[in-house]
C-alpha positions as MATLAB code, in Angstrom:
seq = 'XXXXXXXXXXXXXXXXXXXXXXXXXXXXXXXXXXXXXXXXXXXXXXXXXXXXXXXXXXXXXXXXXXXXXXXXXXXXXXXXXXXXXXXXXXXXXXXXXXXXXXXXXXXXXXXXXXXXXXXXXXXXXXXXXXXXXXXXXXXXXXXXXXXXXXXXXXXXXXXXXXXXXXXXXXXXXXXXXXXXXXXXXXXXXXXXXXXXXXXXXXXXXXXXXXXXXXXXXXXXXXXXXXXXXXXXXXXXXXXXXXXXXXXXXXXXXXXXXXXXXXXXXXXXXXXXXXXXXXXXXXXXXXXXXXXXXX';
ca = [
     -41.492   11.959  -43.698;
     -39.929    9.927  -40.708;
     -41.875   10.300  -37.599;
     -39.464   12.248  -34.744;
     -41.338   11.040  -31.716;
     -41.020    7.429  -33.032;
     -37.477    7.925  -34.032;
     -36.079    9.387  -30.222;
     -38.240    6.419  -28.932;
     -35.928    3.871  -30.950;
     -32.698    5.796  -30.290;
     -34.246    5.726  -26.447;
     -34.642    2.005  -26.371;
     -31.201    0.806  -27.799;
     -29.849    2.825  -24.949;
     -31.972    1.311  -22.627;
     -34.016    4.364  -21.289;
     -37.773    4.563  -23.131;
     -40.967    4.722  -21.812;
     -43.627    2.105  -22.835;
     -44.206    3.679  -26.099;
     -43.748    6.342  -28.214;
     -46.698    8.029  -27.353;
     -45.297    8.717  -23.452;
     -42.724   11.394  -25.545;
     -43.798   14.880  -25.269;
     -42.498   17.398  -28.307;
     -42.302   20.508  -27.051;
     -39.007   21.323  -26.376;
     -39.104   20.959  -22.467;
     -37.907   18.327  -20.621;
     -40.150   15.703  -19.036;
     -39.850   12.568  -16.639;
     -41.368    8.447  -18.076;
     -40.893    5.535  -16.403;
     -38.208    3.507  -18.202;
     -39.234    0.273  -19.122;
     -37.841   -2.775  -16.454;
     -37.468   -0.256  -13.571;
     -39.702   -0.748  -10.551;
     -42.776   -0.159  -10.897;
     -43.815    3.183  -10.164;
     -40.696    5.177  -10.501;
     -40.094    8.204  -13.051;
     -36.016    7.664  -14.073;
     -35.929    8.519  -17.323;
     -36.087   11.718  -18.797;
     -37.029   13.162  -22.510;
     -36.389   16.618  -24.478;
     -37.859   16.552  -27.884;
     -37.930   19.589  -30.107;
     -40.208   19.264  -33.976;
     -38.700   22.663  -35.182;
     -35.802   21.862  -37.418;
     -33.686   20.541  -37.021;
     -35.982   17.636  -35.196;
     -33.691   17.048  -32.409;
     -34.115   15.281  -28.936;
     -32.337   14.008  -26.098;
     -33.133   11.498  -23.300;
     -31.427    9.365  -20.384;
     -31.897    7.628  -16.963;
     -31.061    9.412  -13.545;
     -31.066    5.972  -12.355;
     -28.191    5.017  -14.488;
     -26.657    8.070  -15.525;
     -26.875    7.092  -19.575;
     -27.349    9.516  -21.957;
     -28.246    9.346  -25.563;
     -28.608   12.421  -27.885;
     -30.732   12.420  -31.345;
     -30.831   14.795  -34.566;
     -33.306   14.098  -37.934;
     -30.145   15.265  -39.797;
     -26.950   13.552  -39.883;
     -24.402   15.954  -38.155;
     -22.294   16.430  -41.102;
     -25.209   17.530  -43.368;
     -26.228   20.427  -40.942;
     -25.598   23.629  -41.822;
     -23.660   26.478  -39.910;
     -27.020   27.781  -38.499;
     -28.497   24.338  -37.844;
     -25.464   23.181  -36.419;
     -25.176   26.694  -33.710;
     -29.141   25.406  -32.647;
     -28.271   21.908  -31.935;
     -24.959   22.651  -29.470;
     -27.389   25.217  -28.124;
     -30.191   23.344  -27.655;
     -27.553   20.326  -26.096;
     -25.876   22.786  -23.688;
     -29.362   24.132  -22.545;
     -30.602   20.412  -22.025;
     -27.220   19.413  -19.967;
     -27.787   22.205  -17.786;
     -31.579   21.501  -17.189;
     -31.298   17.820  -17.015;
     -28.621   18.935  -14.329;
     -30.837   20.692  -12.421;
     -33.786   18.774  -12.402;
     -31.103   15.868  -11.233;
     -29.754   17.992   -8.147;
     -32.975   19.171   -7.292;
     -34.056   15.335   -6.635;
     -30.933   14.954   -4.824;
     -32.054   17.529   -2.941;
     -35.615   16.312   -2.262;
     -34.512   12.662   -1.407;
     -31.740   13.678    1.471;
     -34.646   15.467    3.127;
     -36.845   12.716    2.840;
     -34.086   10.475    4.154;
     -33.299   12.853    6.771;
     -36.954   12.810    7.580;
     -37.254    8.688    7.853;
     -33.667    8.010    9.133;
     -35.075   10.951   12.364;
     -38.591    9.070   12.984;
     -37.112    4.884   12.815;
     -36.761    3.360   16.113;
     -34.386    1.519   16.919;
     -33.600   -1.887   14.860;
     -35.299   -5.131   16.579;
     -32.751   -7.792   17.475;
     -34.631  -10.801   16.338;
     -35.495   -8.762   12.635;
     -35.392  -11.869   10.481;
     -33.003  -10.258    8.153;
     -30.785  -10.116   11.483;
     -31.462  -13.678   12.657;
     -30.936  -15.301    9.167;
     -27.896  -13.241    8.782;
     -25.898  -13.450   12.115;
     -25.989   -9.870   12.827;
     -26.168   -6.930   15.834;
     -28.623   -4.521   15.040;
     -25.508   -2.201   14.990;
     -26.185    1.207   13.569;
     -29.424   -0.559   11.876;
     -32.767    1.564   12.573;
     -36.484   -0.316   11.750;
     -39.560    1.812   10.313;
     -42.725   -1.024    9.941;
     -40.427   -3.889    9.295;
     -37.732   -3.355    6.929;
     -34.453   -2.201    8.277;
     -33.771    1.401    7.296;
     -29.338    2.112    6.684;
     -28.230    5.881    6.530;
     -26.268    6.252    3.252;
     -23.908    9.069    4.228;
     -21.180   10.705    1.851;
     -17.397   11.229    2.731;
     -18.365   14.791    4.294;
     -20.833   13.278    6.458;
     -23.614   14.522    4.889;
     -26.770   11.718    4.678;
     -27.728   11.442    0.923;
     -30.342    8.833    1.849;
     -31.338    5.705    3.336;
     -31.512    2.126    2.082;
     -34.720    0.020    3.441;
     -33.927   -4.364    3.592;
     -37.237   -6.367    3.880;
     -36.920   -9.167    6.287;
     -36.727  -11.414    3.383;
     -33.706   -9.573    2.013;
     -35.121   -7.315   -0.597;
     -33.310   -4.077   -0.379;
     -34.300   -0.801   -1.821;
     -32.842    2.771   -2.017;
     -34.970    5.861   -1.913;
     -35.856    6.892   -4.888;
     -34.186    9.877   -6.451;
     -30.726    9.425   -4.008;
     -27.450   10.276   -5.006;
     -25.891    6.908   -5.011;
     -22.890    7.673   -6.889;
     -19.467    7.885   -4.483;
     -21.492    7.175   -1.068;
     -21.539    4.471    1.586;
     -23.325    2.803    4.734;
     -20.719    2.703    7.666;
     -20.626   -0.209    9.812;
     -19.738    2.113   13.242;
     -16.992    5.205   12.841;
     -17.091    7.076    9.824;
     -13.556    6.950    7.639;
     -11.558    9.314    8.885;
      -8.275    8.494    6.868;
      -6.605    7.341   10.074;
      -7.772    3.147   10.019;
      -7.102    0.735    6.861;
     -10.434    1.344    4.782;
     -11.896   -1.897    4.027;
     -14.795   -0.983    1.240;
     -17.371   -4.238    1.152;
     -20.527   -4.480   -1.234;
     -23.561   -4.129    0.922;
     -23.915   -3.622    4.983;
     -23.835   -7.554    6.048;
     -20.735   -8.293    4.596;
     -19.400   -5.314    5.979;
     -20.326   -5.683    9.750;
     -19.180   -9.416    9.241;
     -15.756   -7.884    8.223;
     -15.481   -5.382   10.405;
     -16.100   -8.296   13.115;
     -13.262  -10.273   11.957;
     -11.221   -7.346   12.042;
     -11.907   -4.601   14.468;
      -8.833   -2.428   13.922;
      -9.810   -1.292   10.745;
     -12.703    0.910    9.104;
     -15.307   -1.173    7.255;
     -17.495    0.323    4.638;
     -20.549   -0.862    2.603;
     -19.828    0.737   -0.540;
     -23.810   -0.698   -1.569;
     -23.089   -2.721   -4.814;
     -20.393   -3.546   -7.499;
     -21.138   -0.771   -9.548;
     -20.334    1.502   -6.872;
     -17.056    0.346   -5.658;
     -14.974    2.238   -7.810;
     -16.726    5.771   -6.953;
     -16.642    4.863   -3.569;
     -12.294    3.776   -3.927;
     -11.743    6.872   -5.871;
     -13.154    9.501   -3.490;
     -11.558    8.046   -0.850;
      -8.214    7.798   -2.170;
      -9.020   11.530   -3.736;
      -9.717   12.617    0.361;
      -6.754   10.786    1.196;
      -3.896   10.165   -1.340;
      -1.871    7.913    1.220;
      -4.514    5.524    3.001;
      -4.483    1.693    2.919;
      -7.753    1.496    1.158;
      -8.650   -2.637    0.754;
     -11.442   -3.700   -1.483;
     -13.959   -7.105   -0.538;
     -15.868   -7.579   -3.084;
     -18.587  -10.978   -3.458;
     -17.291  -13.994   -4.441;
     -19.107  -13.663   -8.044;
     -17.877  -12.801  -11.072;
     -19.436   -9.555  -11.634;
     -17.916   -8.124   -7.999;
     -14.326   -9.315   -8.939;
     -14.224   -7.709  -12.009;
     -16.044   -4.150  -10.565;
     -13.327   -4.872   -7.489;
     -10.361   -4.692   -9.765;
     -11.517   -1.974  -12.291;
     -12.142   -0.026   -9.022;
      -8.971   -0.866   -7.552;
      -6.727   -0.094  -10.415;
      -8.443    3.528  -10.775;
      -7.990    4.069   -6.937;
      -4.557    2.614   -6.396;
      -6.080   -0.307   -3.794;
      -5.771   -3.532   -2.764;
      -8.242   -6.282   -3.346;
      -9.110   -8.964   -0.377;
      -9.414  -11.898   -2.508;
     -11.857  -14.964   -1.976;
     -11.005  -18.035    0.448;
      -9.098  -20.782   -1.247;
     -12.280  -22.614   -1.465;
     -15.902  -21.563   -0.901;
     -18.592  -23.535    0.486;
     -21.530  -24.285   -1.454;
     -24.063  -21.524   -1.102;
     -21.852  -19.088   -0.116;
     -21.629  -15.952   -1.976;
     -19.555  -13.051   -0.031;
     -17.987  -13.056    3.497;
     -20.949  -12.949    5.665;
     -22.158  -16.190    4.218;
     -18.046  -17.707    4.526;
     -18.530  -16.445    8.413;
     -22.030  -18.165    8.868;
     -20.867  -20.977    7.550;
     -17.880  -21.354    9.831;
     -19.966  -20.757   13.075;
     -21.832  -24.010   11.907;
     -18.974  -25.954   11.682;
     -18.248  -26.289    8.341;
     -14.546  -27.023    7.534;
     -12.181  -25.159    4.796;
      -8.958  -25.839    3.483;
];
């Protein structure tokens, strides 16, 4: 008889979202937290249901990433009427708990940022992140020394915060709704400027310097851009809204995916791009030492 605990863990891993082994799966019908293999160390992501009374069926995912896989010991179109009303049951019931657990967090991880965004001081001009990158400590706040951004939503509301280590390593707090939100660069959109929505908060403030009269936005990463375009154009059917995504391939392609969904332009890259430079703070350094473009 197949094993179900090793079977979830194999339908886990092609998705991407198992623990270390299949002994980290718990079968007893409740759902439970692992750490996902290849996320930082430390965290809890993923998430496992597993129930042994037939028909074996389990479900698992990442909050992280939002996937989702679902697994039965019986091919669908073998169960019967009674088997089948227990698995959408026991689906339904794991949406809605997995749901839960998932707001909850939310919950827990805008009071936590509420709590560290409060108690920062102010950000230190000469941070090294600061220096090396051109910028005004702007909106920036400093707890120890890594830079701590508020990562609001449209509504204002502050989901979290995201820390940047004076060597560049940036983090989000753990269990944040990233989905849809945003570091501002000074105003919060309002609908009434041009939104310009940039990857992360560098390349924003160096846009926003180069042009003042609009609203700049870091929208955090790639994979966010298109959340970030839609709500916005949801808020406000008839704004300019301008995408600036990084000069790499992955950001152009997230850039026009977004801006096709959200009805938005795209700022594209200069006509040619120094060496080294990978988004529009770097094209901005490089200018204020000199170098030359076409």
């Amino acid at each position: 008889m197949n094993d179900p605990r090793l079977e979830l863990f194999h339908t886990l891993q092609a998705a991407g979202v198992a623990p270390a082994s299949p002994a980290e799966l718990v079968p007893d019908g409740n759902l439970h937290r692992h750490h996902v293999e290849g996320d930082r160390r430390g965290t809890r992501n993923g998430w496992h249901v597993l129930h042994l009374d037939p028909p074996a069926s389990g479900a698992g995912g990442s909050w992280k990433t939002g996937a989702r896989v679902n697994w039965c010991a019986k091919h669908f179109r073998t169960l019967n009427h009674v088997e089948l009303a227990i698995l959408r049951r026991r689906i339904e019931q794991e949406r809605a708990t997995a749901q839960t657990e998932r707001e909850a967090q939310h919950y827990e991880a805008a009071k936590r940022g509420a709590w560290v965004w409060k108690h920062a001081r102010p950000a230190a001009r000469n941070h090294d992140y600061l220096r090396r990158k051109g910028l005004e400590p702007g909106i920036a706040r400093q707890r120890g020394d890594a830079l701590v951004l508020p990562v609001l939503d449209f509504p204002g509301y502050l989901r979290g915060v995201q820390y940047i280590r004076p060597d560049g390593q940036k983090r989000f707090l753990s269990g944040m709704k990233k989905a849809g939100a945003f570091i501002p660069v000074a105003e919060k959109p309002d609908g009434k400027l041009q939104l310009w929505i940039a990857e992360g908060w560098a390349t924003a403030c160096a846009l926003q310097a180069l042009r003042p009269l609009v609203c700049v936005i870091a929208g955090l990463d790639a994979g966010n851009l298109q959340a970030v375009a839609t709500e916005a154009r949801r808020r406000w059917p008839a704004l300019d809204i301008v995408l600036c995504p990084d000069f790499d391939s992955v950001g152009l392609r997230k850039a026009r995916e977004a801006a096709e969904r959200a009805r938005a332009k795209i700022l594209p890259p200069p006509a040619e791009i120094p060496p080294g430079c990978t988004d529009w703070n770097d094209f901005m350094a490089s200018r204020r030492q000199g170098v030359t473009h076409a």
